[in-house]
GUNUZA-740995 format. One record per residue: x, y, z of N, C-alpha, C in turn; residue in three letters. Coordinates in steps of 0.02 Angstrom, whole numbers, plus 50000, padded with zeros to 5 digits. Atoms other than C-alpha are relative to their C-alpha. Layout:
<atoms>
XYZXYZXYZALA;...
</atoms>
This chain:
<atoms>
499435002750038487434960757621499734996049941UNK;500315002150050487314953757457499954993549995UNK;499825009150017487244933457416500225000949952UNK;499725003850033488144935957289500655000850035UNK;499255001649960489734937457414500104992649998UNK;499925007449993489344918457438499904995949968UNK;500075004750063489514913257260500755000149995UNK;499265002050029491124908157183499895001249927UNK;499764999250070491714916457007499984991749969UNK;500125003550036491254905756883500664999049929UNK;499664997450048492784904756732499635001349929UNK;500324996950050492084911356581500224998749945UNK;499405000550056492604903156414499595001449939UNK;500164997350058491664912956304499224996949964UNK;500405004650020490244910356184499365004350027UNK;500524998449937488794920956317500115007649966UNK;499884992749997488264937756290499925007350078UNK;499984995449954488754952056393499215001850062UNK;500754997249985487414957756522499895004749987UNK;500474993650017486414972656468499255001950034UNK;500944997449990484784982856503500014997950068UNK;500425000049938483754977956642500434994550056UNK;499555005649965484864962056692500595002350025UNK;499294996949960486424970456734499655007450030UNK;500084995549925485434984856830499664996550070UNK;500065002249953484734972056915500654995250041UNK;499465001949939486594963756984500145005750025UNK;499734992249961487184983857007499415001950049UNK;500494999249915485734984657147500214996350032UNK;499575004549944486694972757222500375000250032UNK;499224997749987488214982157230500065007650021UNK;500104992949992487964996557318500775005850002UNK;499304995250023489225011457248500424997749949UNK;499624998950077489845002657093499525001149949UNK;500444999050047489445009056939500224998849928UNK;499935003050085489275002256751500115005849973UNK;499694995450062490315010956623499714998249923UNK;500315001350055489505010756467499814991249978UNK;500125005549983488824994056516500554995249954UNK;499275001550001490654987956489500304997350067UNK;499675002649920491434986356669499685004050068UNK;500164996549907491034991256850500525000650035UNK;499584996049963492055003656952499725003750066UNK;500244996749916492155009557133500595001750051UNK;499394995549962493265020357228500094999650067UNK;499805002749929493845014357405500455007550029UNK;499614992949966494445031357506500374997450064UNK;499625001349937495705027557647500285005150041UNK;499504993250001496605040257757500755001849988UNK;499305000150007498395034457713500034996849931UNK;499765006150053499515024357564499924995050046UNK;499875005949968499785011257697499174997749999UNK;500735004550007497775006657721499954999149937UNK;500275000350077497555010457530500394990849981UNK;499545005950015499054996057496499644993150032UNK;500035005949963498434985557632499214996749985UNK;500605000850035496664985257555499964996749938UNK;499725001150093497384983357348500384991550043UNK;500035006550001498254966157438499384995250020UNK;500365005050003496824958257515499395001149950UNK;500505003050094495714961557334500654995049968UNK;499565004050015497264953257276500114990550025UNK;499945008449972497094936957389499184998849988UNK;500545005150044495234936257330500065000049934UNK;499855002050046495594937757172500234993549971UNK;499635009450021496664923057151499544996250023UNK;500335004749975495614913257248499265000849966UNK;500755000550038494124917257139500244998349914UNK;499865000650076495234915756979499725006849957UNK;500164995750033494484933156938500265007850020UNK;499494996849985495584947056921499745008849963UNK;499954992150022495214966056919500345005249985UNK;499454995249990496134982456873499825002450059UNK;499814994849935496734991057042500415004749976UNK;499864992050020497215009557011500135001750100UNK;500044998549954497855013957186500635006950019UNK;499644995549965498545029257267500085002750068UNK;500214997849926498845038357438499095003449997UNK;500704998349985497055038857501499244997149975UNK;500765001950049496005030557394500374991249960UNK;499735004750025496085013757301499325000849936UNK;500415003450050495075009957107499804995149997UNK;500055006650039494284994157064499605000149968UNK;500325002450057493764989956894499984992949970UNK;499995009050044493154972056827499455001549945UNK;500495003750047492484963856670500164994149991UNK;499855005049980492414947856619500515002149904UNK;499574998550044493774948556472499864994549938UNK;500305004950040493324933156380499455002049945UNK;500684997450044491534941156328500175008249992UNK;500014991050024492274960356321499475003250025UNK;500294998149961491014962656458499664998750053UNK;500115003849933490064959156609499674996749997UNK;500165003749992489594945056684499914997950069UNK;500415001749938488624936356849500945000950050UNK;499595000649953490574934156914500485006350013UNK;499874995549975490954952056903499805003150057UNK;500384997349941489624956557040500264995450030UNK;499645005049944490204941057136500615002550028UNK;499144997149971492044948057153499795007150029UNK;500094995449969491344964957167499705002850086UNK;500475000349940490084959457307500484997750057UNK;499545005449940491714948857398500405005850018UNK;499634995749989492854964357377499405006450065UNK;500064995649971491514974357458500004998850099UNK;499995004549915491584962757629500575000350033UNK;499195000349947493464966557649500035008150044UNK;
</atoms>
């Protein structure tokens, strides 16, 4: 499991540049199965066998979210759920995208 599950999102008010190169492949070793989009955001596809698990999955990213103050797109359908984060402030990623990603992957 990763340590960064047992960090807390940081808020982000700008000012920092995005991670790139070698530094953001080294948080995505962290995160096993998401993957950087044109080192822009990180996405990862949650497969369920129903809507009802998919839903019941999309709320509790929803109750860490809030509670981390850091808020991803969820894309969810029967069977499957999306999650995509960046940090929006810098128009790309940052240490508290892998943190949410690493907390979402513990649910």
């Amino acid at each position: 499991m990763s340590e960064l599950a047992n960090k807390t999102c940081v808020p982000c008010k700008g000012g920092i540049p995005p991670l790139k190169g070698k530094e953001l492949e080294g948080y995505l070793k962290q995160v096993p199965g998401w993957k950087a989009i044109n080192e822009h955001h990180i996405t990862k596809t949650f497969p369920f066998p129903d809507f009802k698990e998919a839903l019941a999955f999309v709320n509790r990213v929803g109750e860490v979210a809030e509670k981390e103050g850091h808020h991803p797109a969820i894309n969810f359908t029967w069977g499957k759920a999306e999650i995509t984060t960046w940090t929006h402030k810098i128009d790309g990623l940052t240490e508290s995208d892998f943190i949410l990603a690493a907390k979402i992957d513990r649910l």
